[in-house]
PQR file with spaces between the fields and no chain letter, atoms N, CA, C, O and H, PARSE charges and radii, in Angstrom:
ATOM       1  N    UNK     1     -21.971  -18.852   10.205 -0.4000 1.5000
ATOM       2  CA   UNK     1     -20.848  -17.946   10.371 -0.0000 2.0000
ATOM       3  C    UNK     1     -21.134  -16.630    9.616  0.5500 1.7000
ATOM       4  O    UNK     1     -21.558  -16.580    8.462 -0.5500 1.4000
ATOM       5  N    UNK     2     -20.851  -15.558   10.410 -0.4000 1.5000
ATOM       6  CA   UNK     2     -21.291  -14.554    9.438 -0.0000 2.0000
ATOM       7  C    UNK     2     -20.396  -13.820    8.368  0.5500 1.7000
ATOM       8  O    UNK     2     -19.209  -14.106    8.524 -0.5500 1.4000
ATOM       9  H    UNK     2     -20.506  -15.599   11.348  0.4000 1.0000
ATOM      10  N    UNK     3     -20.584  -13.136    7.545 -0.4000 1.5000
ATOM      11  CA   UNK     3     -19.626  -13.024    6.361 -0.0000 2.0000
ATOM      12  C    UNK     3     -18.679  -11.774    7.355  0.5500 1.7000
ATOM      13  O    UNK     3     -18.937  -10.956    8.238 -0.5500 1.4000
ATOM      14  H    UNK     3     -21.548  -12.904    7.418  0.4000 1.0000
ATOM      15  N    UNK     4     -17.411  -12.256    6.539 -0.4000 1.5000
ATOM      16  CA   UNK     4     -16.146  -11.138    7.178 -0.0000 2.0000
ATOM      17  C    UNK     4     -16.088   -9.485    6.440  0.5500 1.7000
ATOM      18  O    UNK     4     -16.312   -9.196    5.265 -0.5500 1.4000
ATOM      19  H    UNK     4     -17.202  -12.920    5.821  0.4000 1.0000
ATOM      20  N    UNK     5     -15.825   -8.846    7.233 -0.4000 1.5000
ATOM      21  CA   UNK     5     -16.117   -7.741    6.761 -0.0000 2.0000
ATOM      22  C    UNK     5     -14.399   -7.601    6.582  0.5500 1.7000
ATOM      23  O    UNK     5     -13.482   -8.325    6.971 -0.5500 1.4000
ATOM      24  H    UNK     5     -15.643   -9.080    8.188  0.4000 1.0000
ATOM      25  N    UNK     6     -14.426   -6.213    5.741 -0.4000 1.5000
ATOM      26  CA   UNK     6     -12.541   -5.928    5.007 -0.0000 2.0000
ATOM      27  C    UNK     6     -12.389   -4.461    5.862  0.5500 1.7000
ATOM      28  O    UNK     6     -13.028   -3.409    5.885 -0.5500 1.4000
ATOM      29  H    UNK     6     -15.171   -5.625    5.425  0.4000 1.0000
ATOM      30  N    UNK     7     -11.339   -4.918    6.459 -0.4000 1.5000
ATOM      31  CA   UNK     7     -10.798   -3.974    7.187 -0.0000 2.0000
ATOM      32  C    UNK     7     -10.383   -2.436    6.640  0.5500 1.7000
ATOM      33  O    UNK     7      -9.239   -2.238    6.228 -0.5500 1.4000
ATOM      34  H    UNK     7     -10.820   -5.773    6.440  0.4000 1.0000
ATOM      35  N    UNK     8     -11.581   -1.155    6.666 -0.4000 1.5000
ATOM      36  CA   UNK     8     -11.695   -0.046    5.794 -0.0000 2.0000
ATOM      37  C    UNK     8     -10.590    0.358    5.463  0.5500 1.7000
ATOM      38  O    UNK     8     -10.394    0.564    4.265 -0.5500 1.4000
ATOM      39  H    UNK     8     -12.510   -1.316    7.000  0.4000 1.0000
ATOM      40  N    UNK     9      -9.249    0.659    6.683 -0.4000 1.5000
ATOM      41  CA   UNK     9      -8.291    1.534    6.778 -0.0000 2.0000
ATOM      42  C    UNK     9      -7.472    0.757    5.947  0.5500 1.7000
ATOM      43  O    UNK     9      -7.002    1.429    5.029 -0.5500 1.4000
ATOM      44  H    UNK     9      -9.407    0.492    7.656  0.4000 1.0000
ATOM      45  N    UNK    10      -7.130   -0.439    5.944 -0.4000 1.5000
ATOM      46  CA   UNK    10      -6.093   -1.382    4.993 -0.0000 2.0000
ATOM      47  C    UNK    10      -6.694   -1.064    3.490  0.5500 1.7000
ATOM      48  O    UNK    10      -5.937   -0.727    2.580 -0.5500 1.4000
ATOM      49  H    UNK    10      -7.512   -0.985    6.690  0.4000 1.0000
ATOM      50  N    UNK    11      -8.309   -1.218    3.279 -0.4000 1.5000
ATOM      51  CA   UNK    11      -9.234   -0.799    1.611 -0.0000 2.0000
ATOM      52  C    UNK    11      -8.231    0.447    1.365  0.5500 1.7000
ATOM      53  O    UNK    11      -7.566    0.504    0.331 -0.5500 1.4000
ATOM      54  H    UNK    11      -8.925   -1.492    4.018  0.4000 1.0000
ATOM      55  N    UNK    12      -8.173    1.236    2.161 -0.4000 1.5000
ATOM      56  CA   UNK    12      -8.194    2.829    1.657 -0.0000 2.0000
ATOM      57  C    UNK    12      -6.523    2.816    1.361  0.5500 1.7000
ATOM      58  O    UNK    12      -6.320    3.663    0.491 -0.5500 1.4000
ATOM      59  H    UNK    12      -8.714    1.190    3.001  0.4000 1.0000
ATOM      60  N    UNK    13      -5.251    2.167    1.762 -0.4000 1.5000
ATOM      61  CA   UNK    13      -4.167    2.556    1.591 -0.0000 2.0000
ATOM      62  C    UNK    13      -3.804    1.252    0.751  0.5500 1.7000
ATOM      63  O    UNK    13      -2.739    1.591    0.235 -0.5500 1.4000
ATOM      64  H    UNK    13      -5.416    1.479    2.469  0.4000 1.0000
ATOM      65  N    UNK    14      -4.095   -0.151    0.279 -0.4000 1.5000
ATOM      66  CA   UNK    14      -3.800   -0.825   -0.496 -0.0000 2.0000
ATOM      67  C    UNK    14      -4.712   -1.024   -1.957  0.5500 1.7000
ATOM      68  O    UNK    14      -5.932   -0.887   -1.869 -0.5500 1.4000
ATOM      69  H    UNK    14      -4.960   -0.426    0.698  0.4000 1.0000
ATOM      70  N    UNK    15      -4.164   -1.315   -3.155 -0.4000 1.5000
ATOM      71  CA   UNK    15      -4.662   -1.319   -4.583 -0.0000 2.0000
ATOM      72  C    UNK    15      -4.278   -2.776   -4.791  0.5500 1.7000
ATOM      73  O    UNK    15      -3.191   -3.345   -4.689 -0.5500 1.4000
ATOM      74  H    UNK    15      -3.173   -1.427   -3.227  0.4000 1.0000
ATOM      75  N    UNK    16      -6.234   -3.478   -5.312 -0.4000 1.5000
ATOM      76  CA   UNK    16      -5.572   -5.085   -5.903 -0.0000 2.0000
ATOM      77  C    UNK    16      -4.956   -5.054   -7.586  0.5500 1.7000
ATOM      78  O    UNK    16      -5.931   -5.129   -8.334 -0.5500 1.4000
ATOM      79  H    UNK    16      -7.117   -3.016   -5.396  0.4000 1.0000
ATOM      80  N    UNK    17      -4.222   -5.006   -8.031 -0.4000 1.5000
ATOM      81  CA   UNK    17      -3.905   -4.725   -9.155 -0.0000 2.0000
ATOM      82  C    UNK    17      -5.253   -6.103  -10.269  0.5500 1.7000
ATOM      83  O    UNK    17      -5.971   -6.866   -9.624 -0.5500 1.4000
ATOM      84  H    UNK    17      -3.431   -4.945   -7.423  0.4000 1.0000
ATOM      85  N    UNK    18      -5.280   -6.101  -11.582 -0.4000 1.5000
ATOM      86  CA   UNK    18      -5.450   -7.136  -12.270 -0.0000 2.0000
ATOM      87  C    UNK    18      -5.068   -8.249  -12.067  0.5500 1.7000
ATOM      88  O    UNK    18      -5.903   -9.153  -12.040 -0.5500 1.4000
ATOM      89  H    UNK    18      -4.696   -5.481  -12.107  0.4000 1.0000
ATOM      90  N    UNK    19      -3.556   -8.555  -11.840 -0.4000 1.5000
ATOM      91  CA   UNK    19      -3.379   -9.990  -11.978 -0.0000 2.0000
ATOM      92  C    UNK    19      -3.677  -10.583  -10.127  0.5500 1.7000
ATOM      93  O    UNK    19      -3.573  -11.721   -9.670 -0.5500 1.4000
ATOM      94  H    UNK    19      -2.877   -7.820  -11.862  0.4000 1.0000
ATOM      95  N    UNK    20      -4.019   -9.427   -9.508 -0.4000 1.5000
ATOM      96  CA   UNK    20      -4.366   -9.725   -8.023 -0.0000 2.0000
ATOM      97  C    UNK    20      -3.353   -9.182   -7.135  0.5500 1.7000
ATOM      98  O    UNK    20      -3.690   -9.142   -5.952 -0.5500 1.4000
ATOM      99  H    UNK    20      -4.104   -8.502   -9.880  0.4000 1.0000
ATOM     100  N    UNK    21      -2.248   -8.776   -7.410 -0.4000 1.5000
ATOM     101  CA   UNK    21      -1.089   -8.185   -6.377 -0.0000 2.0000
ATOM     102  C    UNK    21      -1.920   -7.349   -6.046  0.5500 1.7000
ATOM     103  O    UNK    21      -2.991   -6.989   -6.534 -0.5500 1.4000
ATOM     104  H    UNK    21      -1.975   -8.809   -8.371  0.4000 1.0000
ATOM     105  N    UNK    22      -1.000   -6.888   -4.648 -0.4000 1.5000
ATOM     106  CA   UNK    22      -1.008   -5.337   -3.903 -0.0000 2.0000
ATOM     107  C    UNK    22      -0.265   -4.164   -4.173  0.5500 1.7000
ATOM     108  O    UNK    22       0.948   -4.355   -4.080 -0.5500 1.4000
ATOM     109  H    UNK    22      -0.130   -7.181   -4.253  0.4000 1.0000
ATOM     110  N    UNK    23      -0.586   -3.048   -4.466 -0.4000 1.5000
ATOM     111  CA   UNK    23       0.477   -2.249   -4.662 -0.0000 2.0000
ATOM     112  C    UNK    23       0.175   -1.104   -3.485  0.5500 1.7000
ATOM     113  O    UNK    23      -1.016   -0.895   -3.251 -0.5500 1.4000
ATOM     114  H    UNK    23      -1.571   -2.892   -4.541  0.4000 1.0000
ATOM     115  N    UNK    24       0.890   -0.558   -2.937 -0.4000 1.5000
ATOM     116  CA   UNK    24       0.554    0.027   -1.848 -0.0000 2.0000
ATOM     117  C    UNK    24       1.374    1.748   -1.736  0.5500 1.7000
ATOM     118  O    UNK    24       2.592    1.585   -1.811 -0.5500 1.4000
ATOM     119  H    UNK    24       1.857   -0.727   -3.127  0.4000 1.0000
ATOM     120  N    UNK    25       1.092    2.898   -1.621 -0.4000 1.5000
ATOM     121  CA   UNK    25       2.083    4.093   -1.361 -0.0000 2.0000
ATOM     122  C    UNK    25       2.947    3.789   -1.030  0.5500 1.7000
ATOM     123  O    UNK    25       2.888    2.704   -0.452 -0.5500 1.4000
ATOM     124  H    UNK    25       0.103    3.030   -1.560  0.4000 1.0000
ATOM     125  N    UNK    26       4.419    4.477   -1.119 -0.4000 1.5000
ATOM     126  CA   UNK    26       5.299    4.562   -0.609 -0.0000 2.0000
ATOM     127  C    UNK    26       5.873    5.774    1.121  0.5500 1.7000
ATOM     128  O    UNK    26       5.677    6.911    1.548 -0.5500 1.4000
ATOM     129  H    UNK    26       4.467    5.359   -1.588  0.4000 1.0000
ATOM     130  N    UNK    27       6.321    5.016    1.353 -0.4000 1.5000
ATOM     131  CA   UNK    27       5.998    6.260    2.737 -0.0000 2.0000
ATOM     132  C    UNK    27       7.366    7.480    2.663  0.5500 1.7000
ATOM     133  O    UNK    27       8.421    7.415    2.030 -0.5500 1.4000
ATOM     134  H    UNK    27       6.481    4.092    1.005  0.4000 1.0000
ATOM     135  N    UNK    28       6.897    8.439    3.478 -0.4000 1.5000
ATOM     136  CA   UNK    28       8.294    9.382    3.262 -0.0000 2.0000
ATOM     137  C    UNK    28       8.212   10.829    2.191  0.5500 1.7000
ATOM     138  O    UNK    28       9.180   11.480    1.800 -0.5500 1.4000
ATOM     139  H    UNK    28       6.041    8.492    3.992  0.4000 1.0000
ATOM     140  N    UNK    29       6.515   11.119    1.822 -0.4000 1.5000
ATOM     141  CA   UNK    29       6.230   12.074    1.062 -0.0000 2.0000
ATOM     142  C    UNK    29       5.434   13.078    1.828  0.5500 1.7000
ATOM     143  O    UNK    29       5.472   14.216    1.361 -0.5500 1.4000
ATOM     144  H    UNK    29       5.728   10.590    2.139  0.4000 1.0000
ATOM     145  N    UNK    30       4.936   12.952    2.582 -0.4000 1.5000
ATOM     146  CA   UNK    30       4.301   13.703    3.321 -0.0000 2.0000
ATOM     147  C    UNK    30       4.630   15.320    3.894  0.5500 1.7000
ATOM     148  O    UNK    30       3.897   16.295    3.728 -0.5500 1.4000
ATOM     149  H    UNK    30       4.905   12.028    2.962  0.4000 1.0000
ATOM     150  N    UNK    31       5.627   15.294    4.435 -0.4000 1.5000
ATOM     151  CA   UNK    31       6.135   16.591    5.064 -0.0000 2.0000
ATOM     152  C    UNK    31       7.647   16.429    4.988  0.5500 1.7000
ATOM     153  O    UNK    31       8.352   15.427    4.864 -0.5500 1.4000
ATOM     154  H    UNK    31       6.222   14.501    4.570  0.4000 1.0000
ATOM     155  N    UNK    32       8.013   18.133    5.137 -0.4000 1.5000
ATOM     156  CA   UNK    32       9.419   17.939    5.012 -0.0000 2.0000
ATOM     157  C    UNK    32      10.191   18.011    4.102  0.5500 1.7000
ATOM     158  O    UNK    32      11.402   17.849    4.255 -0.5500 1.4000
ATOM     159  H    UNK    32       7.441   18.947    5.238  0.4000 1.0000
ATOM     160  N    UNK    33       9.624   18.272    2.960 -0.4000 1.5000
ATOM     161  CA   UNK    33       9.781   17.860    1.520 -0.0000 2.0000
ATOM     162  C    UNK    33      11.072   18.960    0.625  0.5500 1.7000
ATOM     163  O    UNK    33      11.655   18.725   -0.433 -0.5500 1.4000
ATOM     164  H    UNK    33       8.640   18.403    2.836  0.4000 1.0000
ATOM     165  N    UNK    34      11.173   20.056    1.460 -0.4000 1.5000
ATOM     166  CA   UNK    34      11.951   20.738    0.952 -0.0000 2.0000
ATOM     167  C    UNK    34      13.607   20.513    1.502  0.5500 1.7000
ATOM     168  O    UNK    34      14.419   21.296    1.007 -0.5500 1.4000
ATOM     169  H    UNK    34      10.699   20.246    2.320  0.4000 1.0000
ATOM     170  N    UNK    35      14.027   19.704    2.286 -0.4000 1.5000
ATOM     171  CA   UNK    35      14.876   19.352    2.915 -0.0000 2.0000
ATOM     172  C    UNK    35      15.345   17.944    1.726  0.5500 1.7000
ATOM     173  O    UNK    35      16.510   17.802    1.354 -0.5500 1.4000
ATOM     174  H    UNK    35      13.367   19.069    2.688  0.4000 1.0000
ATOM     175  N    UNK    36      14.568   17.311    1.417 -0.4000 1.5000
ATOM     176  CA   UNK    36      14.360   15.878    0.627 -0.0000 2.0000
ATOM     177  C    UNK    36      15.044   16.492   -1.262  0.5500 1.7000
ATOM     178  O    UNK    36      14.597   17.442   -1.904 -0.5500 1.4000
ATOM     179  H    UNK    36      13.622   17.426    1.719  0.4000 1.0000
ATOM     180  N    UNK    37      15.834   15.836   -1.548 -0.4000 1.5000
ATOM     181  CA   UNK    37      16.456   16.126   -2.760 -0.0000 2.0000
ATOM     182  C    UNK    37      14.892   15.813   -3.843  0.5500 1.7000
ATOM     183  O    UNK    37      13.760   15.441   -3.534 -0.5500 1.4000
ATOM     184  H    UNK    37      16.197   15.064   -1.026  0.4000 1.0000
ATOM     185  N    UNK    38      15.475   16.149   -5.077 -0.4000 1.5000
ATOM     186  CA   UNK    38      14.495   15.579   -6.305 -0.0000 2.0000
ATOM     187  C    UNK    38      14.427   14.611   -6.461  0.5500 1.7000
ATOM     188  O    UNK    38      13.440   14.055   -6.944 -0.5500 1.4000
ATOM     189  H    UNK    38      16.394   16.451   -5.328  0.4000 1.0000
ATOM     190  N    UNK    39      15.398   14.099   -6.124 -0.4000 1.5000
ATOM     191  CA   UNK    39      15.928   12.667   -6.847 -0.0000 2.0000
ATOM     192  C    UNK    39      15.207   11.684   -5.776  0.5500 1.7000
ATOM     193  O    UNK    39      14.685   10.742   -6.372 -0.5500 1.4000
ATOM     194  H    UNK    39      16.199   14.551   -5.732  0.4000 1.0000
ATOM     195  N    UNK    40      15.070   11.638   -4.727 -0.4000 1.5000
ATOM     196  CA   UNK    40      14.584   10.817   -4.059 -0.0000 2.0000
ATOM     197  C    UNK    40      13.140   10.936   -3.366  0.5500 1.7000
ATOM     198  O    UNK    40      12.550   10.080   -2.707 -0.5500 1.4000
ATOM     199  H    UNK    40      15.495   12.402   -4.242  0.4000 1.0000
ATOM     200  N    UNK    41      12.528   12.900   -3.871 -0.4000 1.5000
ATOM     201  CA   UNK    41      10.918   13.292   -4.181 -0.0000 2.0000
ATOM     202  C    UNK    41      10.289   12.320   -5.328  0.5500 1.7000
ATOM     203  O    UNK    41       9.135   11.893   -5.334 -0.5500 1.4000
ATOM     204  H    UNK    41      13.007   13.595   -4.407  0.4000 1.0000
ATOM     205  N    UNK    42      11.202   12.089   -6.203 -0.4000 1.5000
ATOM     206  CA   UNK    42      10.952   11.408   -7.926 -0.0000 2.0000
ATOM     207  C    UNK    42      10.678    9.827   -7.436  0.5500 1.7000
ATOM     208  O    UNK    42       9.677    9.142   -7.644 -0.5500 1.4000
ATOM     209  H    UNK    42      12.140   12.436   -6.198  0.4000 1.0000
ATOM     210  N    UNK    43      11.945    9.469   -6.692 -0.4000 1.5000
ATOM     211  CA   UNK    43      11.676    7.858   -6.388 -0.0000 2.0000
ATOM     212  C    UNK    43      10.788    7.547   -5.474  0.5500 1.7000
ATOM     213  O    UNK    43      10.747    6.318   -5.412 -0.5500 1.4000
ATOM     214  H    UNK    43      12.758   10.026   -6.523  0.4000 1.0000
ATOM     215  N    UNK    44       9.926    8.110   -4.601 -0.4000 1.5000
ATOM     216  CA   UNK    44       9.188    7.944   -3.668 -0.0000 2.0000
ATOM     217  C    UNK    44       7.827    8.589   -4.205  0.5500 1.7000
ATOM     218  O    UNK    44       6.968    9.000   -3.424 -0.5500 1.4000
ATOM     219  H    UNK    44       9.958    9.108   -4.652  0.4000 1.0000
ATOM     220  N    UNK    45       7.682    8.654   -5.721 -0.4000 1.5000
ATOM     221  CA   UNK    45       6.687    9.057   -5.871 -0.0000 2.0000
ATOM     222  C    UNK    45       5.722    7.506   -6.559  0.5500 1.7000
ATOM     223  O    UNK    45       6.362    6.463   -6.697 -0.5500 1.4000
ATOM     224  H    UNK    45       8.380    8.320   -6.354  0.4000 1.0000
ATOM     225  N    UNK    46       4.476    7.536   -6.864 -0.4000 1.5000
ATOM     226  CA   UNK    46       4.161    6.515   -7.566 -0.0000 2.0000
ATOM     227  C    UNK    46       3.933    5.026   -6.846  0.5500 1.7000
ATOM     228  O    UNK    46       4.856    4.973   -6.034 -0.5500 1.4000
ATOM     229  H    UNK    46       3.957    8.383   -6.751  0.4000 1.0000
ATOM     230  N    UNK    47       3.292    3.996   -6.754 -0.4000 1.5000
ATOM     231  CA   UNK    47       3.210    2.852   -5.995 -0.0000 2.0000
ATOM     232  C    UNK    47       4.577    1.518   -5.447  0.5500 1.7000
ATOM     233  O    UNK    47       5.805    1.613   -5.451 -0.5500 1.4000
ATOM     234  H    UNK    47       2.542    4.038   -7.414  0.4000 1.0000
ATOM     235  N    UNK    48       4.106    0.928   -5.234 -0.4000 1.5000
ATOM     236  CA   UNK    48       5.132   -0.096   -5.079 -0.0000 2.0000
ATOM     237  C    UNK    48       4.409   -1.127   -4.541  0.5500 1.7000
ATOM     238  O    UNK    48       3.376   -0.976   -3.888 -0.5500 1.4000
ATOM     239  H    UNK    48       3.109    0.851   -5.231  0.4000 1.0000
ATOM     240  N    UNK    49       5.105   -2.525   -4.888 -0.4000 1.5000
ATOM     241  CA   UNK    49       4.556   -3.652   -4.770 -0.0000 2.0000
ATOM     242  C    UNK    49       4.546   -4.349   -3.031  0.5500 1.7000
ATOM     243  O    UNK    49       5.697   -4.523   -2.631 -0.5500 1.4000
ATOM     244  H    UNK    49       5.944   -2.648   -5.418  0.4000 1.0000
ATOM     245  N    UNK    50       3.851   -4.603   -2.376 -0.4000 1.5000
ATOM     246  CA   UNK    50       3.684   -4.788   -1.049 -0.0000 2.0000
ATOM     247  C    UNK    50       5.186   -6.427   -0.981  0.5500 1.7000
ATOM     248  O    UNK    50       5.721   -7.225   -1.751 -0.5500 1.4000
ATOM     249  H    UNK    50       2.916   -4.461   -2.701  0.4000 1.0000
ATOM     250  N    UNK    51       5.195   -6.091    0.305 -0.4000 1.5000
ATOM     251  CA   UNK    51       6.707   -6.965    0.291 -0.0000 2.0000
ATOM     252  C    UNK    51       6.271   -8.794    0.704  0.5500 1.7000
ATOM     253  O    UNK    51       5.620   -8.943    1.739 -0.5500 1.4000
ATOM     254  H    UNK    51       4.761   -5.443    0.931  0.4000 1.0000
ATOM     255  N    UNK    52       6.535   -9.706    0.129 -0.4000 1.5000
ATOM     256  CA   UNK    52       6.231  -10.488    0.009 -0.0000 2.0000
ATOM     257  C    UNK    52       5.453  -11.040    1.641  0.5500 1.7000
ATOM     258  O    UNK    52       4.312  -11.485    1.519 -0.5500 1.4000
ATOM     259  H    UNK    52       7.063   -9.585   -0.711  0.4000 1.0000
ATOM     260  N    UNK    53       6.042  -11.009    3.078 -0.4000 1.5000
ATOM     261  CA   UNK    53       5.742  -11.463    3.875 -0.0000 2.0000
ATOM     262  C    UNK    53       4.385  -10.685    4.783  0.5500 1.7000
ATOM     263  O    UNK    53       3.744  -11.385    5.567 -0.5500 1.4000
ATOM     264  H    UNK    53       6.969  -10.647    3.177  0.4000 1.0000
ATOM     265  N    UNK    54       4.096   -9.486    4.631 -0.4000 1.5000
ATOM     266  CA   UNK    54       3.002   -9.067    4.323 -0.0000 2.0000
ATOM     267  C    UNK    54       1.762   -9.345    3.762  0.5500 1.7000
ATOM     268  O    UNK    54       0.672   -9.094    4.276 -0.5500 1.4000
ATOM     269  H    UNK    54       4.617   -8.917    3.994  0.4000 1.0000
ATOM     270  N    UNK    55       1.973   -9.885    2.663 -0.4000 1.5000
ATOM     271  CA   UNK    55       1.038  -10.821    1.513 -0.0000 2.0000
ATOM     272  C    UNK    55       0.015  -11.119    2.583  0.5500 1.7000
ATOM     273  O    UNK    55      -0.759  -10.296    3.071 -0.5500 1.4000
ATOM     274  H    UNK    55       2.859  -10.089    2.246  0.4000 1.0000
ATOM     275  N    UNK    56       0.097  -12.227    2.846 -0.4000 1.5000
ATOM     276  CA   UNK    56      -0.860  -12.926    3.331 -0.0000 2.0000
ATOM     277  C    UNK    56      -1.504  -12.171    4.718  0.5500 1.7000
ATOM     278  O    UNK    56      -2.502  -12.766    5.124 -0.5500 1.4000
ATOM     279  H    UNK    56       0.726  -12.896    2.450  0.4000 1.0000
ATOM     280  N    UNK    57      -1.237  -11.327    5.286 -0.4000 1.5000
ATOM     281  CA   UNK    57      -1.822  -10.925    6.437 -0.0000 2.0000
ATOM     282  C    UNK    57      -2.898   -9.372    5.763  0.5500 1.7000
ATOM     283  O    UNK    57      -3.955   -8.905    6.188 -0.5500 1.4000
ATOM     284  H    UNK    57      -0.425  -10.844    4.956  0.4000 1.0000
ATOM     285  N    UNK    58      -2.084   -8.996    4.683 -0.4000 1.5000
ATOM     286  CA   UNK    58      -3.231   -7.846    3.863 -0.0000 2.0000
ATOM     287  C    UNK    58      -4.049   -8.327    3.245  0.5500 1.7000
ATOM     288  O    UNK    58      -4.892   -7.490    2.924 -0.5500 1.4000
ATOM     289  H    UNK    58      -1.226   -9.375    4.338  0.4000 1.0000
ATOM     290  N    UNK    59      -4.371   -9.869    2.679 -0.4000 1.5000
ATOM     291  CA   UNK    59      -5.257  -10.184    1.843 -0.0000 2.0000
ATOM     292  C    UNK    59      -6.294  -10.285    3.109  0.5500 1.7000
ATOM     293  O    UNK    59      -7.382   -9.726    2.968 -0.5500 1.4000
ATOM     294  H    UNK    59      -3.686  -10.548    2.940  0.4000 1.0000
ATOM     295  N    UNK    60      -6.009  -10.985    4.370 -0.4000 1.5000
ATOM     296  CA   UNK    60      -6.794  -11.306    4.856 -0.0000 2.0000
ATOM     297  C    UNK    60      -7.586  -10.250    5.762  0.5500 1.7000
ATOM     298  O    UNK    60      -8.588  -10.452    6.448 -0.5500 1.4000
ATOM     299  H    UNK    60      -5.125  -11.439    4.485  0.4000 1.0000
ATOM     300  N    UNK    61      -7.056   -9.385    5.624 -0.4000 1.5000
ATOM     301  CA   UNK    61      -7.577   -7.977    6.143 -0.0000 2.0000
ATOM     302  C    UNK    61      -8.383   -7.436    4.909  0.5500 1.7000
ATOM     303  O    UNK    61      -9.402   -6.813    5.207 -0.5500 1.4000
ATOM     304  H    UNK    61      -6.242   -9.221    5.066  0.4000 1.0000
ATOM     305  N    UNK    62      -8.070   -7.580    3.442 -0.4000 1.5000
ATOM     306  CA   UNK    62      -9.053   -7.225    2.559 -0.0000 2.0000
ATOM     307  C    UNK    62     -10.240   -8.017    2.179  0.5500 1.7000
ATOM     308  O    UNK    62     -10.959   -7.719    1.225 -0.5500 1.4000
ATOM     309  H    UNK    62      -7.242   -8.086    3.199  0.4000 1.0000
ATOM     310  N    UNK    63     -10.490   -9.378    3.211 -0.4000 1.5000
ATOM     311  CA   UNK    63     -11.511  -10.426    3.034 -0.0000 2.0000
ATOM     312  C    UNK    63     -11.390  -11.304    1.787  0.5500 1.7000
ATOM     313  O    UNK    63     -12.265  -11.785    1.067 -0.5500 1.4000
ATOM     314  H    UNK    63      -9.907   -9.620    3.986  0.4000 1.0000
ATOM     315  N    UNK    64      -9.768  -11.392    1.726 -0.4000 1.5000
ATOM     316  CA   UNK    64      -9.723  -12.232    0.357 -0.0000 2.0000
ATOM     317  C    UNK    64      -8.921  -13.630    0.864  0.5500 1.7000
ATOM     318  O    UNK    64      -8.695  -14.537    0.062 -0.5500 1.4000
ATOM     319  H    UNK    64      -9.057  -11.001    2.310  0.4000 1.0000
């Protein structure tokens, strides 16, 4: 069987943390931004933890 390769585009937008989670961008920063309050530029900034039912279909896209 030959070894599985990790799906690049999932590498490039998910982070395995230390204890092994995913933390992944938040979406909604991109464009538009001057319409978008501070308050919710501030909360959409920084990572977030991938949502539990997800789990298992991103590991297996990262060959884990």
């Amino acid at each position: 069987m030959p070894k599985m390769k990790t799906h690049s585009g999932t590498a490039k937008r998910v982070r395995i943390t230390g204890k092994g989670k995913l933390r992944r961008q938040q979406a909604g920063l991109r464009h538009k931004l001057e319409k978008k309050s501070s308050v919710v530029t501030r909360r959409l900034s920084g990572t977030e933890e991938v949502a539990k039912p997800d789990v298992r279909r991103l590991n297996r896209l990262l060959g884990r």
